[in-house]
C-alpha positions in Angstrom: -18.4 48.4 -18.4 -17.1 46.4 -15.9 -20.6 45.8 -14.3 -21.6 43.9 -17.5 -18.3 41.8 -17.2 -19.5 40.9 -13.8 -23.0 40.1 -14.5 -22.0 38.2 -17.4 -19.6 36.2 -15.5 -22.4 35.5 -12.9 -24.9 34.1 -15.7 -21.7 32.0 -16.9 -21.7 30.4 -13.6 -25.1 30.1 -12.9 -25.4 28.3 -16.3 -22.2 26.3 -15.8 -24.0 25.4 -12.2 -27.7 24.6 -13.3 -25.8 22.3 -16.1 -23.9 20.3 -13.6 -26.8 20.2 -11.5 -29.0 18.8 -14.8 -26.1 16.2 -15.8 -25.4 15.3 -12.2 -22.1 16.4 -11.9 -20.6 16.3 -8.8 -16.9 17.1 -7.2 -16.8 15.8 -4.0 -13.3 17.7 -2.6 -11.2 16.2 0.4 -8.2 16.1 2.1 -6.1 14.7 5.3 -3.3 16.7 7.3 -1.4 14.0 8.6 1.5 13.8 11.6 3.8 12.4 12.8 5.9 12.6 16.2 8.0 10.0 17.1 10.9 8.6 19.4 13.0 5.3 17.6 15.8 3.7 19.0 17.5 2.3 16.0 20.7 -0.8 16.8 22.1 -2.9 14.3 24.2 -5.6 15.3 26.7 -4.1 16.9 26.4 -0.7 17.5 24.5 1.0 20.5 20.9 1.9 20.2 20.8 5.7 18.7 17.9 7.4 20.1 16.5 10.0 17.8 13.3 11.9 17.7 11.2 13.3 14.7 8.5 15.1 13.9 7.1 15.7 10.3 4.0 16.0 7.6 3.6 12.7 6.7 4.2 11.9 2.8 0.7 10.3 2.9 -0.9 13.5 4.2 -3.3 14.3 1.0 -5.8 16.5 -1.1 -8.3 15.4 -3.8 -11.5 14.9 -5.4 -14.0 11.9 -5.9 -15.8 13.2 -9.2 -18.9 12.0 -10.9 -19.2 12.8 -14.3 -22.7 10.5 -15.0 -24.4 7.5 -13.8 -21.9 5.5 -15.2 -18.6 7.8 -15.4 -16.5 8.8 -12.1 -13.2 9.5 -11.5 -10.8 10.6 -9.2 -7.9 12.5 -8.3 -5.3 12.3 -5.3 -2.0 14.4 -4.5 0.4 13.8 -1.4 3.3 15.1 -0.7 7.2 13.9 -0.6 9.6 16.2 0.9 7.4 19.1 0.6 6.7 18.4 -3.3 3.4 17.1 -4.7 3.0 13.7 -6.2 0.1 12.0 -8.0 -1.5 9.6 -5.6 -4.5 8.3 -7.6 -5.7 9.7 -10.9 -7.9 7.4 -13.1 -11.5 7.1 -14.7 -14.2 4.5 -13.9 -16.6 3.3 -16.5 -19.4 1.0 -15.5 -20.9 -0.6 -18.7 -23.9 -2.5 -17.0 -21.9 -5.9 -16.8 -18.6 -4.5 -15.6 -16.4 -1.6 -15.0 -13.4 -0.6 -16.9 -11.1 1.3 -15.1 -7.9 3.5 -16.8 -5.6 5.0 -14.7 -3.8 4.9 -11.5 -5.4 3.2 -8.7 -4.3 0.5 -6.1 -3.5 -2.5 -7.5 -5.7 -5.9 -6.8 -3.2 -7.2 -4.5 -3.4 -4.1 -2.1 -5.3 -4.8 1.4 -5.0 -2.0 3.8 -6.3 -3.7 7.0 -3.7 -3.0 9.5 -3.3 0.9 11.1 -0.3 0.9 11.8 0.8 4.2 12.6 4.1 4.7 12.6 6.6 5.1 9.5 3.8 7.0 7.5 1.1 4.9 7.9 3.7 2.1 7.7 0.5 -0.3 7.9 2.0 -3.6 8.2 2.9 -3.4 3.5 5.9 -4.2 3.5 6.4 -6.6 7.2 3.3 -9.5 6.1 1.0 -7.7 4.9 -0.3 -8.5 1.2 0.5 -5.3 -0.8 1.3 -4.3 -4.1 0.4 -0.6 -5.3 -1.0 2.1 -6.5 0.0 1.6 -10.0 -0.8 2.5 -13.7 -3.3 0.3 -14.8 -6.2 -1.6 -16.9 -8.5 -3.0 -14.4 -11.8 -4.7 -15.0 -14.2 -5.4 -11.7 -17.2 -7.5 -11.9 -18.7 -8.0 -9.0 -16.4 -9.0 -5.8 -13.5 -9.4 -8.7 -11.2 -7.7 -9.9 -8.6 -8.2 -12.5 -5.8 -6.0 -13.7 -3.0 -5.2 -15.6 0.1 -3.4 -15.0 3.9 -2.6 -15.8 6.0 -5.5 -14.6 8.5 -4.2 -11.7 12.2 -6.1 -13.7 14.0 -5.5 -10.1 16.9 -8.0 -9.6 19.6 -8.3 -6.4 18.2 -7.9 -3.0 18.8 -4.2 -0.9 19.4 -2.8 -3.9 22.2 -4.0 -4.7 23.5 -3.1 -8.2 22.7 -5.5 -11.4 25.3 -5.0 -13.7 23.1 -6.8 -16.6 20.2 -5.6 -18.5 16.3 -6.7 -18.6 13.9 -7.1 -21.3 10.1 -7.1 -20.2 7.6 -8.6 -23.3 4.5 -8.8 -21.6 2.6 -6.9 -18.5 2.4 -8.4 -15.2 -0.8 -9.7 -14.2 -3.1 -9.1 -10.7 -6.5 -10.6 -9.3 -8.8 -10.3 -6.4 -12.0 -12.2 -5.5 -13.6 -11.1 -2.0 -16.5 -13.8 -0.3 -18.4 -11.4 1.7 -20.0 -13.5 4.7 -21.8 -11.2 6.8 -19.5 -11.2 9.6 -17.1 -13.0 7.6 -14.9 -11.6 4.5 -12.3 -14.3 2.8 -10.3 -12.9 0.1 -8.3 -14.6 -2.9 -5.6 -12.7 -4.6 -2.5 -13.7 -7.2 -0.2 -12.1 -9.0 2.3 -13.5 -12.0 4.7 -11.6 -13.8 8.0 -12.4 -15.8 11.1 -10.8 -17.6 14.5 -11.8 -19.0 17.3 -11.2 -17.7 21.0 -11.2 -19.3 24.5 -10.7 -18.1 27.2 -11.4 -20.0 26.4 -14.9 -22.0 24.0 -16.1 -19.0 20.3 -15.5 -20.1 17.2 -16.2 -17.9 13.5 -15.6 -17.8 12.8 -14.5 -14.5 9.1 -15.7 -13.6 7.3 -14.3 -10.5 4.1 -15.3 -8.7 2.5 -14.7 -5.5 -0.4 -16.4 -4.2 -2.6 -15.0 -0.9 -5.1 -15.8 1.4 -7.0 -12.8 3.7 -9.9 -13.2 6.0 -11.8 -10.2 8.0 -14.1 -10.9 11.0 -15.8 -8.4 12.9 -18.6 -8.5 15.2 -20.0 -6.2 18.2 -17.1 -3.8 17.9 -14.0 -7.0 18.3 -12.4 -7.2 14.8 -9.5 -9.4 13.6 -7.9 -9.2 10.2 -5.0 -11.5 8.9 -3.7 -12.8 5.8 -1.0 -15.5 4.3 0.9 -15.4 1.0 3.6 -17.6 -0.5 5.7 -16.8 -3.7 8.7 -16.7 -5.9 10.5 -13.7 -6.4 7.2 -11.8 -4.7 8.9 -8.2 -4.2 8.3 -8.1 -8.1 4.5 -7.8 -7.4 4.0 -6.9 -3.4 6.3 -4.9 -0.9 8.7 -7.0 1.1 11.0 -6.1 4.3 12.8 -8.8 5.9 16.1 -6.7 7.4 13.7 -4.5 10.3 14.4 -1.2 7.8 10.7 -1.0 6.5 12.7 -0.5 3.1 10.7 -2.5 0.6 13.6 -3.9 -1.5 13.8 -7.7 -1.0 11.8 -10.5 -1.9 13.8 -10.6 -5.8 15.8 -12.8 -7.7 19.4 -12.4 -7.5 22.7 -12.8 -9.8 25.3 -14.6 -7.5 28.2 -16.4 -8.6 27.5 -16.5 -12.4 23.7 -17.8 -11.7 20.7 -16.6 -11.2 18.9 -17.4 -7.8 15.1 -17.6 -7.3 13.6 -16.1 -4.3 11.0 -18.0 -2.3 9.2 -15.7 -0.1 6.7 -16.0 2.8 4.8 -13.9 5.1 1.7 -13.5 7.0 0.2 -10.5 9.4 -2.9 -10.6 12.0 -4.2 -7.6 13.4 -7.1 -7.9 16.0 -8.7 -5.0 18.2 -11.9 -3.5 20.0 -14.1 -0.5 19.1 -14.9 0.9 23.0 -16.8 3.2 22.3 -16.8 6.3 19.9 -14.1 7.7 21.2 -11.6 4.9 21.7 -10.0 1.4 19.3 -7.6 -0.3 20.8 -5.6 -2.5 18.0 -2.5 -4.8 18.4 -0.3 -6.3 14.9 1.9 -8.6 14.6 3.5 -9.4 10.7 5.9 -11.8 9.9 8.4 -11.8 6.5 10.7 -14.7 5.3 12.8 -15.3 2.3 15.1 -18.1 0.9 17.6 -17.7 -2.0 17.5 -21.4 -3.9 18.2 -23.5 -0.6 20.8 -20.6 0.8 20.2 -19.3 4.3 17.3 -17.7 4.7 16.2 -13.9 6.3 13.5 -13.5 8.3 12.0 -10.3 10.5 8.9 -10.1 12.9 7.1 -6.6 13.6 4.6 -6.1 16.5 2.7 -2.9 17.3 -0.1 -1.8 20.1 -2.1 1.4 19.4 -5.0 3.2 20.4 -7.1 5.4 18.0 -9.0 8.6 19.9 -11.0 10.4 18.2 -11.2 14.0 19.6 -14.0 15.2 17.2 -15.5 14.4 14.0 -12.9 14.1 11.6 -9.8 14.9 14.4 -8.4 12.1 16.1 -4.8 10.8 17.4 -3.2 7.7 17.6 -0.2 6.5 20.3 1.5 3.8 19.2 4.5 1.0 20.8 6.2 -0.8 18.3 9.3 -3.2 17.1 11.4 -3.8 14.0 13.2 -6.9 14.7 15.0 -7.6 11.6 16.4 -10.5 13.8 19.4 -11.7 11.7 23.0 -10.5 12.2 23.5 -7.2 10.3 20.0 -6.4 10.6 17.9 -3.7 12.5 16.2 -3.9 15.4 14.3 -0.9 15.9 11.8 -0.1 19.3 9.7 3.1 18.5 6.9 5.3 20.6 4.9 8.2 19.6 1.8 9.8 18.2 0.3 10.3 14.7 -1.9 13.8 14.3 -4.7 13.4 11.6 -7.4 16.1 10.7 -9.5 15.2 7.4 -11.8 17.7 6.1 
């Protein structure tokens, strides 16, 4: 009997597999074990340096799937891992209707260019110190072409650093993203905005809190040299894209604030370039520089400037390490100023 429970559970799978094979199914699996060791010296104003090291599985360290249902179905899944717990990365569905694709899910946002590796802080990447980047997020999100246009749940975040809001916000309509990439040849320009907008109330003062970002990105790369940089200017902009300006790579300014009975717009600034050199196979060299600013309705202003030098080295296919150099300078008084060294260890398979 239990012979004819295992040949009919082979013929189920054989089936199931000449099916998928006939309906061009296809689940691509992957995943990244990810790294980290690291030495920081950490001083706020004030205080000595405090010297720490660490070492830890990065919470961008991943495992997923790339799935095609049909022609014109695909999806995808992605889980990493904070604190030793999974978490939903990516999961969404892709339809491609001939003119278009309709994507429903969670997926980076429009406003999300990865172009910096920046190693350290997870991956840190430049987000949150210049570079242009919203999400992954929830989202409706047509693409035609080189655009992209989307719509997603407005972030109603106000008071910098967290700071507690002792008032209550009412969001009527969902925050919008786009994207347009020129491809060049050697030459990529890209175009991106973002609006959004909420009320606000405490007490008897009411306000609609509108925020926008606007952003400029342009990639070169020729015979192994590659540069990549982009510039953004915006109003309350850490409602749509990450923003760090105190040297903590803690994305929690760039917002409106509620000061002295009135609400304060936030205008916020910020541009990164990365350039670097493919060797050979075996060696990139890359250096970063990114630059935040923001300015409550004419008050003093915060700033903070990161730089970074690395070197990719790829050990095999798929294995490869990357030593980094780095600053934090959150450069106003208060803030952190933070000189790091160390290595990421990455094996995708």
């Amino acid at each position: 009997m239990k012979k004819v429970f295992v040949v009919l559970a082979a013929i189920v799978l054989m089936a199931g597999s000449a099916y998928a094979s006939t309906n061009s199914v296809g689940w691509n699996f992957y995943g990244s074990a990810r790294l980290s060791t690291f030495w920081s010296n950490t001083d706020e104003s004030g205080p000595d340096g405090d010297l720490q090291y660490s070492e830890s599985l990065q919470t961008n360290a991943r495992i997923g799937a790339r799935v095609k249902v049909s022609d014109e179905l695909t999806g995808r899944f992605e889980y990493g891992t904070i604190g030793g717990d999974a978490n939903i990365r990516l999961l969404y569905g892709e339809w491609d209707f001939g003119s278009g694709k309709l994507l429903v899910g969670q997926d980076y946002a429009p406003l999300s260019w990865l172009w910096s590796n920046q190693v350290y802080g997870d991956d840190c990447d430049l987000l949150a110190e210049g570079a242009v980047y919203s999400h992954r997020a929830p989202q409706l999100r047509l693409t035609f072409g080189d655009f992209k246009i989307a719509i997603l749940n407005p972030d109603d975040t106000v008071n910098n650093d967290d700071a507690a809001f002792n008032g209550t916000t009412q969001v009527l309509i969902p925050a919008i993203e786009v994207d347009y990439t020129l491809d060049l040849d050697m030459v990529k320009l890209d175009f991106g905005a973002g609006y959004s907008t909420f009320e606000a109330t405490v007490g008897g003062d009411e306000e609609d809190i509108d925020s926008y970002v606007l952003a400029l990105g342009v990639q070169f790369d020729m015979a192994g040299f590659f540069m990549k940089g982009d510039v953004y200017y915006g109003q309350n902009a850490g409602n749509l894209i990450w923003i760090s300006v105190d040297g903590d790579h803690t994305w929690d300014d760039g917002f409106a604030e509620y000061s002295n009975g009135k609400f304060l717009d936030n205008e916020c600034i910020g541009f990164m370039l990365v350039a670097g050199y493919k060797i050979n196979d075996t060696f990139t060299v890359e250096a970063g520089y990114g630059y935040n600013e923001t300015e409550l309705d004419d008050n003093d202003d915060d700033q903070s400037a990161t730089y970074y030098l690395n070197t990719t080295i790829n050990l095999a296919p798929g294995v490869f390490v990357v030593p980094e150099v780095g600053f934090f300078d959150g450069r106003e008084n208060g803030d952190i100023e933070n000189f790091y060294c160390g290595m990421k260890w990455q094996i995708d398979f």
